[in-house]
N, CA, C and O atoms as a DFTB+ gen file, in Angstrom:
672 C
 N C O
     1  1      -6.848      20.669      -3.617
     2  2      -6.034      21.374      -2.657
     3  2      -6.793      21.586      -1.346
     4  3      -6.141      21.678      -0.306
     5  1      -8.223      21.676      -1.322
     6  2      -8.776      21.930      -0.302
     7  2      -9.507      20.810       0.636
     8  3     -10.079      20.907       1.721
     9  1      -9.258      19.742      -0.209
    10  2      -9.146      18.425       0.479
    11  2      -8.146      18.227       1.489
    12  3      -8.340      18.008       2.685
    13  1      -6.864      18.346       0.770
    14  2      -5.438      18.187       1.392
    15  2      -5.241      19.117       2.364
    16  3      -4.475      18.827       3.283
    17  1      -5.742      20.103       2.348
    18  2      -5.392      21.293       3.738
    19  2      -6.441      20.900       4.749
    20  3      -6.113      20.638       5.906
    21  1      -7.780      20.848       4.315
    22  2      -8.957      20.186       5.321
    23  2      -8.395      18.953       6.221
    24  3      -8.891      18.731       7.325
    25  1      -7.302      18.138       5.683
    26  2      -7.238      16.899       6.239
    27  2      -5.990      17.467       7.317
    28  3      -6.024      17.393       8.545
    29  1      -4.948      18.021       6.513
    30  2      -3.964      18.535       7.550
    31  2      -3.846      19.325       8.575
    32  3      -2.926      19.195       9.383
    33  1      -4.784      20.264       8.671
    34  2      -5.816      21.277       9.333
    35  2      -6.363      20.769      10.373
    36  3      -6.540      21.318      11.460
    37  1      -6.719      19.397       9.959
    38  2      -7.721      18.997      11.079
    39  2      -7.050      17.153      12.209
    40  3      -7.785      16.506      12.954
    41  1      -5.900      16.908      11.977
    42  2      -5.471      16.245      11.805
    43  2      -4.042      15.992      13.161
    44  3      -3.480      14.995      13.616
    45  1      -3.865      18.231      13.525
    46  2      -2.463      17.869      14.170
    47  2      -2.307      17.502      15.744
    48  3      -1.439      17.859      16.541
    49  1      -3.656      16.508      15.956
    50  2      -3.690      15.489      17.359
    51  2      -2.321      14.850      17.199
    52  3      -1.922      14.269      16.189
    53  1      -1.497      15.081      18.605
    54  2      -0.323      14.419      18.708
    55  2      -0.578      12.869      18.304
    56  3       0.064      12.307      17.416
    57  1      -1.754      12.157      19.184
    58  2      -1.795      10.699      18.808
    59  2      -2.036      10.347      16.965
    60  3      -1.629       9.315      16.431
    61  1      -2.607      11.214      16.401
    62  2      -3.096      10.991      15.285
    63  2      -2.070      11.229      14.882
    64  3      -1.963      10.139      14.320
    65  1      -0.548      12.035      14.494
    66  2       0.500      12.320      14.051
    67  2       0.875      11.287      14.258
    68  3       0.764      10.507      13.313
    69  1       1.541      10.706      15.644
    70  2       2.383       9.450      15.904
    71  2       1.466       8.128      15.431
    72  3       2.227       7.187      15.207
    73  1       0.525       7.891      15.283
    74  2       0.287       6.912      14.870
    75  2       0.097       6.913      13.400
    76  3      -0.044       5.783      12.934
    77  1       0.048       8.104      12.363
    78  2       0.484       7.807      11.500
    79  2       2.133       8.178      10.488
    80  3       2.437       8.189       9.295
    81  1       2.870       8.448      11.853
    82  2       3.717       8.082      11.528
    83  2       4.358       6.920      11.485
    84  3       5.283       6.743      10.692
    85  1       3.941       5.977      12.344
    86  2       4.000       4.760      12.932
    87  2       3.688       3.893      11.369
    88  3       4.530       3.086      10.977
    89  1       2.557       4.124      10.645
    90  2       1.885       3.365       9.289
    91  2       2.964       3.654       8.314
    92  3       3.422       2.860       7.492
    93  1       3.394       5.174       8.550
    94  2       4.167       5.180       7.262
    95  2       5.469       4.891       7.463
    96  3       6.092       5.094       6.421
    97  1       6.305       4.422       8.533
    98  2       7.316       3.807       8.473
    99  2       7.015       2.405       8.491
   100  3       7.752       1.631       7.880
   101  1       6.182       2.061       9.019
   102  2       5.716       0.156       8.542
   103  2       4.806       0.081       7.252
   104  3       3.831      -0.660       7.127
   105  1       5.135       0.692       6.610
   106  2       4.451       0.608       5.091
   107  2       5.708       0.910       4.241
   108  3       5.734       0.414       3.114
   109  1       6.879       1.757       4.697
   110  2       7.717       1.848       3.428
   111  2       7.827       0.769       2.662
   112  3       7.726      -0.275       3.307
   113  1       8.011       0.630       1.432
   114  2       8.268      -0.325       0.100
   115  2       7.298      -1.590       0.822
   116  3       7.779      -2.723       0.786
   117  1       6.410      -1.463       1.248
   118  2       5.232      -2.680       1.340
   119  2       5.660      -3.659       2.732
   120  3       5.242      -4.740       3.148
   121  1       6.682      -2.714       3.197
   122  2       7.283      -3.818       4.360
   123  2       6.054      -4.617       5.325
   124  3       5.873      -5.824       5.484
   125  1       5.325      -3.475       5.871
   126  2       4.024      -4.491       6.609
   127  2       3.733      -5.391       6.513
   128  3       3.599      -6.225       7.408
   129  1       3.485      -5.540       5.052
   130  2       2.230      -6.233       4.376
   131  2       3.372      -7.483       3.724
   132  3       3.107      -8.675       3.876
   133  1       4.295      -7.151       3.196
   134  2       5.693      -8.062       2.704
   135  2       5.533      -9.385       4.094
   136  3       4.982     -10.485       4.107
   137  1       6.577      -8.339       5.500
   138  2       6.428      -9.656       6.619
   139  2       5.265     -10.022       6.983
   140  3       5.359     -11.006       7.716
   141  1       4.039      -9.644       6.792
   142  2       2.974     -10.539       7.066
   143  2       2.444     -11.870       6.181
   144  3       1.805     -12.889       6.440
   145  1       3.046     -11.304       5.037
   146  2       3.097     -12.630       4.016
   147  2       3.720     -13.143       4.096
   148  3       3.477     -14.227       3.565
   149  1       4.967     -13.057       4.689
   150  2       6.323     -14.019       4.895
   151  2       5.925     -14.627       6.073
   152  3       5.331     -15.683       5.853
   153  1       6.063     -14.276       7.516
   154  2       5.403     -14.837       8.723
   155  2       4.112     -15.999       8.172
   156  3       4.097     -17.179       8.522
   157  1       3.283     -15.486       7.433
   158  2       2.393     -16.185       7.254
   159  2       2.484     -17.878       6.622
   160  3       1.876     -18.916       6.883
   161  1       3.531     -17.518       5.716
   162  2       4.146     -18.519       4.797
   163  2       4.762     -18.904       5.614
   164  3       5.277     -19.761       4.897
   165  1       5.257     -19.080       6.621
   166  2       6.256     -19.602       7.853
   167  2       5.764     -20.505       8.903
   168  3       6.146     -21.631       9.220
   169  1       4.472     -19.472       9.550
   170  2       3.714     -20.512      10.246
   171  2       2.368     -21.249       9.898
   172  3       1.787     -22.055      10.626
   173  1       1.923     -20.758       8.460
   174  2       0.446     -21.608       8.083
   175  2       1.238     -22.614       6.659
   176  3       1.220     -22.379       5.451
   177  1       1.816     -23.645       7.357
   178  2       2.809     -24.460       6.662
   179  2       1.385     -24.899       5.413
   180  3       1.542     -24.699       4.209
   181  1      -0.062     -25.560       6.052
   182  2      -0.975     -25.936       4.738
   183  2      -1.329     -24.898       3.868
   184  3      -1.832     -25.419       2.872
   185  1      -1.302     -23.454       3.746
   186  2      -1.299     -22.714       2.689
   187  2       0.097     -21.605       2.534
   188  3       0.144     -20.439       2.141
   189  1       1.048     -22.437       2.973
   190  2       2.379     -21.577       2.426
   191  2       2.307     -20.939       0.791
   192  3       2.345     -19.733       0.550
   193  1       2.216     -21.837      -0.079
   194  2       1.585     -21.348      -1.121
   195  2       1.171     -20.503      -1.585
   196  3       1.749     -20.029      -2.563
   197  1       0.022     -19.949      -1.114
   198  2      -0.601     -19.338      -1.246
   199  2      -0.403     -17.446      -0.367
   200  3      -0.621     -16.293      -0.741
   201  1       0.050     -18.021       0.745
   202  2       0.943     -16.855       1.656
   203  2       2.384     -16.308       0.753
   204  3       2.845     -15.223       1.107
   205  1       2.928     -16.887      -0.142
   206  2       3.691     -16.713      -0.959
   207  2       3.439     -15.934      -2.426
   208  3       4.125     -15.080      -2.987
   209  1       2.327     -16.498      -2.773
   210  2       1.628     -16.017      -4.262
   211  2       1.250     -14.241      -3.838
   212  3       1.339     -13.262      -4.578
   213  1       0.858     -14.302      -2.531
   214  2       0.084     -13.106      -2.428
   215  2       1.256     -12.275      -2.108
   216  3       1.104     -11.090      -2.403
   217  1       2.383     -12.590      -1.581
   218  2       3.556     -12.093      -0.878
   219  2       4.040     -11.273      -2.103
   220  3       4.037     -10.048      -2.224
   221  1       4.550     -12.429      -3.185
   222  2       4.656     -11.824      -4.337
   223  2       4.105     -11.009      -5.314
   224  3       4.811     -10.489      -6.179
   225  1       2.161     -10.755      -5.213
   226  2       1.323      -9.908      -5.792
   227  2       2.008      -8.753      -5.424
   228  3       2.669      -7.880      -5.988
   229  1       1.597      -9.059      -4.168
   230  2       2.191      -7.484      -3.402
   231  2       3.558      -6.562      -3.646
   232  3       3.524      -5.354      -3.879
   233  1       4.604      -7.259      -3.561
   234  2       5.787      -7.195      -4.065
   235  2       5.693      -6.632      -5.646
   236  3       6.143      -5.560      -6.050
   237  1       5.098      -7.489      -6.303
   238  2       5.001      -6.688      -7.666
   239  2       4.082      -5.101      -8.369
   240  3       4.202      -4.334      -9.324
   241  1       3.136      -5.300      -7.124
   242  2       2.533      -4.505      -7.224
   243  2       3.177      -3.051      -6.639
   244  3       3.129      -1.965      -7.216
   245  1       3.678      -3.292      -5.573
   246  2       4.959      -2.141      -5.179
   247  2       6.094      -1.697      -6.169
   248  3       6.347      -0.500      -6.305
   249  1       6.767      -2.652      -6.846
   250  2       7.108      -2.411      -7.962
   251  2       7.047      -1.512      -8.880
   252  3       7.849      -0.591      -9.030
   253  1       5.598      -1.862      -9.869
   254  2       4.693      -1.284     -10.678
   255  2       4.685      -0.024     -10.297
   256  3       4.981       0.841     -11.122
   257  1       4.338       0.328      -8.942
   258  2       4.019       1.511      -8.328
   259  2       5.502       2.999      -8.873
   260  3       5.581       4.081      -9.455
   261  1       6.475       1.851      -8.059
   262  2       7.918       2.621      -8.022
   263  2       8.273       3.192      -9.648
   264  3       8.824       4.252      -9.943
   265  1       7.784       2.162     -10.535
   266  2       7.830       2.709     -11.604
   267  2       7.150       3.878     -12.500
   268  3       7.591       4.804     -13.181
   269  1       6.088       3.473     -12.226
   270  2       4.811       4.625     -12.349
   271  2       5.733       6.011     -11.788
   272  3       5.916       6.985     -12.518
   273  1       6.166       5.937     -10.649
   274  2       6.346       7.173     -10.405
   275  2       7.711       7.727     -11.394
   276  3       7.945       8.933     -11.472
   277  1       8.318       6.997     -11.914
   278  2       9.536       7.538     -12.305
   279  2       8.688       8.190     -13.317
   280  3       8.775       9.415     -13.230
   281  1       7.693       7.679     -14.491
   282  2       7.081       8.359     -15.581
   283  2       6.672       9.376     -15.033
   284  3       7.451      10.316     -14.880
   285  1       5.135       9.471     -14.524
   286  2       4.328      10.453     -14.279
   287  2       5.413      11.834     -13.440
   288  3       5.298      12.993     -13.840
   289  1       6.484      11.446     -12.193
   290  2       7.186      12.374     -11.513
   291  2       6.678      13.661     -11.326
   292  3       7.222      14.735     -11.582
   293  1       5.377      13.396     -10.767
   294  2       4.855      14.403      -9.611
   295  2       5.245      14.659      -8.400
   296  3       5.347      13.814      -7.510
   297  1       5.604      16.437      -8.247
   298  2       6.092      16.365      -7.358
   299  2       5.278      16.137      -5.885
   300  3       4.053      16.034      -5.950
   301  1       6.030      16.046      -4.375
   302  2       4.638      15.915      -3.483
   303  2       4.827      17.189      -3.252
   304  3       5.617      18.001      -3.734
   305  1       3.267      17.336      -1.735
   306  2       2.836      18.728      -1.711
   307  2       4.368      19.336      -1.173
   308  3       5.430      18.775      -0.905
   309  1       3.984      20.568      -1.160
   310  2       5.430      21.371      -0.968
   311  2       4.821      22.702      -0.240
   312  3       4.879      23.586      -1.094
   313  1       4.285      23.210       0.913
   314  2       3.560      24.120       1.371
   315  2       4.505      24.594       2.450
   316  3       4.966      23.788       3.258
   317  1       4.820      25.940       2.487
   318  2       6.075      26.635       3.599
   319  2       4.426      26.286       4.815
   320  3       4.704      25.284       5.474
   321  1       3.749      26.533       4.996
   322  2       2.986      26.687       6.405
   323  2       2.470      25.350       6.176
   324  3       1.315      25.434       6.594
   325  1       2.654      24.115       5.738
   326  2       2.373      22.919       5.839
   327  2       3.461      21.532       5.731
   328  3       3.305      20.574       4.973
   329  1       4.542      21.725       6.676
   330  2       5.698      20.954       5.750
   331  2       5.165      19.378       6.696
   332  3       4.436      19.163       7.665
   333  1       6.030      18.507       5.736
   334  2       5.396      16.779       6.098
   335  2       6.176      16.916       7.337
   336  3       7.029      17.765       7.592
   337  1       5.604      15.612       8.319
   338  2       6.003      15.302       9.270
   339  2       6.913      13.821       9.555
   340  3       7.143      13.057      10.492
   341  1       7.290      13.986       7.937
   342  2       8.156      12.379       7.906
   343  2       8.937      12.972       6.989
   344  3       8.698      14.062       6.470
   345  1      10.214      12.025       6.695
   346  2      11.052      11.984       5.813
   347  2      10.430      10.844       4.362
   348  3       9.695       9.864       4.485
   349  1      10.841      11.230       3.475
   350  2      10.235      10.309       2.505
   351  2      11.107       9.450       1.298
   352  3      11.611      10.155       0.424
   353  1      11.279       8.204       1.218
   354  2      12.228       7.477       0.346
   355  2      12.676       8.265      -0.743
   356  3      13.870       8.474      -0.956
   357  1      11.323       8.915      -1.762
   358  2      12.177       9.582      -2.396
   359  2      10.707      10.543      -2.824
   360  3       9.595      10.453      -2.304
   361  1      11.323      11.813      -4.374
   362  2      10.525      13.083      -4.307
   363  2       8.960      12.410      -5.330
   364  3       8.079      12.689      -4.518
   365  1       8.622      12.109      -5.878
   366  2       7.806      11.963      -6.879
   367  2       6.450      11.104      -5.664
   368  3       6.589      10.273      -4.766
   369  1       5.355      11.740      -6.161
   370  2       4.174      12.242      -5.247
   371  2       3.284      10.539      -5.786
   372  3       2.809       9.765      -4.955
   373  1       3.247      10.271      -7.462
   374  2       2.212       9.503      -7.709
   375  2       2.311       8.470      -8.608
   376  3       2.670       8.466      -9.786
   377  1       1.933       7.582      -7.864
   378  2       0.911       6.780      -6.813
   379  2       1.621       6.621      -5.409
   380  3       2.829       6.857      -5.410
   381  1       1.125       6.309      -4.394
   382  2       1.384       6.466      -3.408
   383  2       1.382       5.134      -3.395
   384  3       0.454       4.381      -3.688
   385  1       2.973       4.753      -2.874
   386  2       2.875       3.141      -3.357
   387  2       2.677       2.687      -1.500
   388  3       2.468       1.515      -1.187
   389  1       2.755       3.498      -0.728
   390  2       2.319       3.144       0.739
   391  2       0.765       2.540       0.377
   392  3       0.507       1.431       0.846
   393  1      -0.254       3.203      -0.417
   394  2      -1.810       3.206      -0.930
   395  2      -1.811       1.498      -1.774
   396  3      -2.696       0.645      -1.698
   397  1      -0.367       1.428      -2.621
   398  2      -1.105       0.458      -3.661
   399  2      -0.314      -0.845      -2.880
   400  3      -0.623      -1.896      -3.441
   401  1       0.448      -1.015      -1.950
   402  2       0.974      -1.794      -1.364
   403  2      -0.062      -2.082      -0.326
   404  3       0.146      -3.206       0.130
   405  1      -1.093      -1.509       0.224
   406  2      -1.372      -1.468       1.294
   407  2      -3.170      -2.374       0.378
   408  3      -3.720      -3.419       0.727
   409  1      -3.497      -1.588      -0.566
   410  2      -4.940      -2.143      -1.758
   411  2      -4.406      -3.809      -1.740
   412  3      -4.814      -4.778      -1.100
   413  1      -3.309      -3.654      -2.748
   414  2      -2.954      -4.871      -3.180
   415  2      -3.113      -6.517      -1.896
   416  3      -3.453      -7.684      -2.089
   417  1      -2.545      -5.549      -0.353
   418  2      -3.186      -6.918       0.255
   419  2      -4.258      -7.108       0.584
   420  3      -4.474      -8.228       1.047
   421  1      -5.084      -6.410       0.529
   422  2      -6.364      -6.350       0.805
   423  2      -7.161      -7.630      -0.457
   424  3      -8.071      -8.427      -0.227
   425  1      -6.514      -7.435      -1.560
   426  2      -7.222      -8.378      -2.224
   427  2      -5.608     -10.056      -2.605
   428  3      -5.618     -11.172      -3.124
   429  1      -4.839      -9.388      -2.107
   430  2      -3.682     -10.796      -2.211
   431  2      -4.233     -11.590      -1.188
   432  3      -4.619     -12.744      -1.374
   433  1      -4.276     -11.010      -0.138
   434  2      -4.537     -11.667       1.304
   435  2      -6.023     -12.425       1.693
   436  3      -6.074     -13.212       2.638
   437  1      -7.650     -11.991       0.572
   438  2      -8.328     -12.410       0.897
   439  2      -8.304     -13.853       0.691
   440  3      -7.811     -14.385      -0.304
   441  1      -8.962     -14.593       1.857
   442  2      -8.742     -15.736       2.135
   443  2      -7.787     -16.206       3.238
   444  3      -7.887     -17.315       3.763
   445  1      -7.135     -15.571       3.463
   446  2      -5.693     -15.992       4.805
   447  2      -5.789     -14.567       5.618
   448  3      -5.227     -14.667       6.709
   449  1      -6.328     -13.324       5.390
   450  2      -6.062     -12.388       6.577
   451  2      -7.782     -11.994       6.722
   452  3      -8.252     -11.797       5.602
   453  1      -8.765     -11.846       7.790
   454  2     -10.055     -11.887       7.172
   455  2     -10.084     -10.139       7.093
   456  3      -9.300      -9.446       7.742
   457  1     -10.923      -9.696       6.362
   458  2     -11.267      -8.168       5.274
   459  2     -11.684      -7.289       6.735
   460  3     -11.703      -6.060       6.799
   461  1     -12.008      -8.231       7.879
   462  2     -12.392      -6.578       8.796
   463  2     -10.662      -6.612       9.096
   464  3     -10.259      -5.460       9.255
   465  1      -9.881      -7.342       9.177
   466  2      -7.970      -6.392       9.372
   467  2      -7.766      -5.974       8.316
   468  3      -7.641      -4.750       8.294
   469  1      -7.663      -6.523       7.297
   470  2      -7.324      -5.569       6.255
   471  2      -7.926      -4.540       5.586
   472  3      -7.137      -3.624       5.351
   473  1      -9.283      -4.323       5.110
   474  2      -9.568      -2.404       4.667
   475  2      -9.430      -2.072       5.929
   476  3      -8.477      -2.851       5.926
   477  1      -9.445      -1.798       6.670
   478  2      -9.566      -0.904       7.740
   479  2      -7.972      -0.495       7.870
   480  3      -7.610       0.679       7.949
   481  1      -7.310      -1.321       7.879
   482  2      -5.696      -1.145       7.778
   483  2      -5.056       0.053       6.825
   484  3      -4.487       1.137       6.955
   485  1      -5.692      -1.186       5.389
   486  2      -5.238      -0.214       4.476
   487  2      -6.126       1.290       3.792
   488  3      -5.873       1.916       2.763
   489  1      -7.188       1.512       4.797
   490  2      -7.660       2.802       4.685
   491  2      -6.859       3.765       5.439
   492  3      -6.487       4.872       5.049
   493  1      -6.592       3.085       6.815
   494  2      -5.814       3.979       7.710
   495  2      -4.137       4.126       7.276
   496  3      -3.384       4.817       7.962
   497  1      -3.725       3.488       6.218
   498  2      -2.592       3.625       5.534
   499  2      -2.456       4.972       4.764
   500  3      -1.937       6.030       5.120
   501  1      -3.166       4.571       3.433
   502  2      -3.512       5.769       3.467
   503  2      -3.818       6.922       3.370
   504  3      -3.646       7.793       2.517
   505  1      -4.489       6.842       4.717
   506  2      -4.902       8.599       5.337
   507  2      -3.924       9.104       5.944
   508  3      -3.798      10.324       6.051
   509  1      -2.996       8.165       6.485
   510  2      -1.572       8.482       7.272
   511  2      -0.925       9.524       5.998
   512  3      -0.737      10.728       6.172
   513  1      -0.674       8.895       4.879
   514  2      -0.039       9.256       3.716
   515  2      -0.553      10.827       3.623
   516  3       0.246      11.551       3.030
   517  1      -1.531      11.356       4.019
   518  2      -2.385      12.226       3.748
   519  2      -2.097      13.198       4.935
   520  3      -1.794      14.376       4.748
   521  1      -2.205      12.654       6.111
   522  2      -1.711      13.484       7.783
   523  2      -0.091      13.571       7.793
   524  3       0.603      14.439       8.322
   525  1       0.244      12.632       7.191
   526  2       1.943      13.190       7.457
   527  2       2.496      14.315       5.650
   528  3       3.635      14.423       5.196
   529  1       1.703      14.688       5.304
   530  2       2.144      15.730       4.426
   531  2       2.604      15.432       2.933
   532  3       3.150      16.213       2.153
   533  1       2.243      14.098       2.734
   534  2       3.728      13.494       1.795
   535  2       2.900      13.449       0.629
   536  3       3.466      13.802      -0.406
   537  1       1.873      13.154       0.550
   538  2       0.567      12.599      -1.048
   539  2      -0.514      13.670      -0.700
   540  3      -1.005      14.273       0.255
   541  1      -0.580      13.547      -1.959
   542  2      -1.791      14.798      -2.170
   543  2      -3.253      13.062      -1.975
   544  3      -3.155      11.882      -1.638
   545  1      -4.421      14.018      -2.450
   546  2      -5.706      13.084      -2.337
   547  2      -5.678      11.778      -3.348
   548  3      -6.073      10.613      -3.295
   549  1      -5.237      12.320      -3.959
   550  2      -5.518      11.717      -5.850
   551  2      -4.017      10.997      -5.734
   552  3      -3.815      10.396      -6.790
   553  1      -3.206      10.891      -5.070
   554  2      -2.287       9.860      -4.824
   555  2      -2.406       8.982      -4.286
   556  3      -1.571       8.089      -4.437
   557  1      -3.560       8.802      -3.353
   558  2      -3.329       8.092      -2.701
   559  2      -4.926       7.140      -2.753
   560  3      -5.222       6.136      -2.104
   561  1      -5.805       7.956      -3.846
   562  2      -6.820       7.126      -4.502
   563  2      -6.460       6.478      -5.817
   564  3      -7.155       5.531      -6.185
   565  1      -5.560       6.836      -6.484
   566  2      -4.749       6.024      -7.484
   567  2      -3.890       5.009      -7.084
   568  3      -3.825       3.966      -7.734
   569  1      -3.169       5.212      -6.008
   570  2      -2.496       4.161      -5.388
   571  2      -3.755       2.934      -4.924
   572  3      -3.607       1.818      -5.423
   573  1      -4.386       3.051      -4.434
   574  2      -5.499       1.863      -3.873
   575  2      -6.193       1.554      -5.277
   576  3      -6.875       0.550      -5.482
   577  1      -6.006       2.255      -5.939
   578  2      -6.829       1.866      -7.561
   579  2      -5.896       1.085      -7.906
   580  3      -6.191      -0.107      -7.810
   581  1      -4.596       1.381      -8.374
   582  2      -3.614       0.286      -8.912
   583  2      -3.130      -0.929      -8.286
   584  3      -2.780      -2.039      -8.688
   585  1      -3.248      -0.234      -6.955
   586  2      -3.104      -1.392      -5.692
   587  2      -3.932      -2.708      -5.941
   588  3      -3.659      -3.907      -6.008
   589  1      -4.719      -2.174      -6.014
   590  2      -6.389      -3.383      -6.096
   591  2      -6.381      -4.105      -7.451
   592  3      -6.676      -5.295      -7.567
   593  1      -6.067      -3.404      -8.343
   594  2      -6.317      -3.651      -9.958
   595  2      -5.144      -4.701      -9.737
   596  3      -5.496      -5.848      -9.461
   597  1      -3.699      -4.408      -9.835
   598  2      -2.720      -5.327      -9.764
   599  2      -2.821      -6.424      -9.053
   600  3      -2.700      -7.574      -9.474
   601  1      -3.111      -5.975      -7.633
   602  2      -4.015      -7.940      -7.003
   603  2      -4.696      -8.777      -7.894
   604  3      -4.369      -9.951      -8.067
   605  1      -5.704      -8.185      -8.514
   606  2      -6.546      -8.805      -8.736
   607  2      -6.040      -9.475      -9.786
   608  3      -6.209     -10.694      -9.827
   609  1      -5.316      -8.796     -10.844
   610  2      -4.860      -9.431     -12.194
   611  2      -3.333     -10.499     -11.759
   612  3      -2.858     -11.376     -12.481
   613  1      -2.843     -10.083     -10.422
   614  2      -2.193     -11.333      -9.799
   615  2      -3.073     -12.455      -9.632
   616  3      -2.991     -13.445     -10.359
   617  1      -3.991     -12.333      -8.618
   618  2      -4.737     -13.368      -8.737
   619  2      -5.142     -13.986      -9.371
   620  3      -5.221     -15.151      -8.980
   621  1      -5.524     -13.756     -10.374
   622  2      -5.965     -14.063     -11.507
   623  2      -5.427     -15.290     -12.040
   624  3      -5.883     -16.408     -12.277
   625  1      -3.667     -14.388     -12.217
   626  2      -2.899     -15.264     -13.446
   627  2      -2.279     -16.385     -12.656
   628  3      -1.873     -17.373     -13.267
   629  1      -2.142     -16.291     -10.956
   630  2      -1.923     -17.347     -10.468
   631  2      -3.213     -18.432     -10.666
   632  3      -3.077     -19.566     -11.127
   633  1      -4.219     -17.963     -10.313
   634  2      -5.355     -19.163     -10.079
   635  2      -5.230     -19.569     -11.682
   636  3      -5.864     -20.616     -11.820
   637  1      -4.873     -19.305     -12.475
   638  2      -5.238     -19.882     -14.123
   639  2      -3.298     -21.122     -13.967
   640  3      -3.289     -22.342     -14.133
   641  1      -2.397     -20.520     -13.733
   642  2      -1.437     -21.016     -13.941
   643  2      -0.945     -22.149     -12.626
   644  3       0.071     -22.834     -12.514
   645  1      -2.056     -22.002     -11.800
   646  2      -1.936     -23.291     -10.755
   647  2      -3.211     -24.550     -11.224
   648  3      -3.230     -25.732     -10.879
   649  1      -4.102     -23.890     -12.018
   650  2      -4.993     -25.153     -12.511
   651  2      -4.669     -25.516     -13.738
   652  3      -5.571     -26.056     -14.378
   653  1      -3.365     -25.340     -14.399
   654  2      -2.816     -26.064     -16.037
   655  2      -2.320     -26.702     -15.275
   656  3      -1.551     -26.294     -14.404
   657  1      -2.827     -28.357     -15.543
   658  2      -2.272     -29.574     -15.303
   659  2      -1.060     -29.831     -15.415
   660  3      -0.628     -29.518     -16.524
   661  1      -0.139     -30.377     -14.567
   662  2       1.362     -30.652     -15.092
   663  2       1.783     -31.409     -16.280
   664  3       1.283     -32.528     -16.389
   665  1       2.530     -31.057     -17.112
   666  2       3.310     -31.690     -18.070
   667  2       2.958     -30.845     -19.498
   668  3       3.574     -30.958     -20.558
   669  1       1.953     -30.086     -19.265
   670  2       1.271     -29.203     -20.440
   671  2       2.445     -28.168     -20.517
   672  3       2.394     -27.234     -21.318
C-alpha cells in the first residue's frame, strides 16, 4: 500500500499524468503492441512470419491475462482521496494485462524491434498503470511476469513447430 501511495503522491506532474494516460489508452487489450506487429508484418514483407508469430504470442498472452482475471477477481485500488485518472475496460485489478501485453513484446518482438524500444516502453507501461490509479504494485509485476513467461513459452513452441520438417 505504501508503494502505491508513494508512486501516486509523487507522480501528479500534469505531463506525467497525460503521458500516462496516453500509454494506457494505447495499451488497452495490447493494441500498441498488436498494430506494431501488424504494421510490421505489412511492411518487413522478408520476416512477415515472424512479425505474425509474435503478433499472435502477444495476442494470446493478453488473452491468458483476461482470463486470469476472471479467477483471481481482485478488486483495483479504490481510495476516496486517490481516485484513477482513467476509465478502465473493466473492475478486476490482477494481472495487469496493460503489464503482460506490454512483457510479452518485449520478448515476441526480440529480433524485429531492438530491446533499447522495447523495455523501456514496456516499463513505462506499466508505471502508467500505477500513476493513473488503476493496478496496485503486484499487478503490474505479475503482469510482466506472465507477460514474459507466456512469450517465451510462445516462442518456444513456434521455433520447435517451424523446424518439424514438412510431411511429418
Amino acid at each position: 500500500m505504501a508503494l502505491y501511495r508513494g508512486v501516486r503522491g509523487r507522480t501528479g506532474h500534469p505531463v506525467i499524468q497525460r503521458a500516462s494516460k496516453a500509454l494506457s489508452f494505447a495499451g488497452e487489450h495490447g493494441g500498441l503492441f498488436l498494430a506494431t506487429g501488424l504494421v510490421g508484418a505489412a511492411v518487413d514483407k522478408d520476416r512477415r512470419a515472424q512479425w505474425l508469430r509474435a503478433t499472435a504470442t502477444i495476442a494470446t498472452a493478453h488473452a491468458a491475462s483476461m482470463a486470469l482475471k476472471r479467477v483471481v477477481r481482485r478488486p483495483r485500488p479504490a481510495f476516496e482521496d486517490m481516485l484513477p485518472i482513467v476509465r478502465t475496460a473493466g473492475r478486476h485489478s490482477f494481472p495487469s494485462s496493460h503489464s503482460v501485453s506490454a512483457a510479452a513484446s518485449v520478448v515476441a518482438f526480440r529480433g524485429l524491434v531492438p530491446a533499447r524500444v522495447t523495455v523501456p516502453t514496456a516499463v513505462a507501461m506499466g508505471f502508467s498503470r500505477l500513476v493513473v490509479g488503476v493496478h496496485y504494485p503486484t499487478d503490474v509485476i505479475g503482469g510482466a511476469a506472465m507477460g514474459a513467461a507466456a512469450a517465451h513459452l510462445g516462442r518456444s513452441w513456434s521455433q520447435r513447430a517451424s523446424s518439424v520438417p514438412k510431411g511429418i
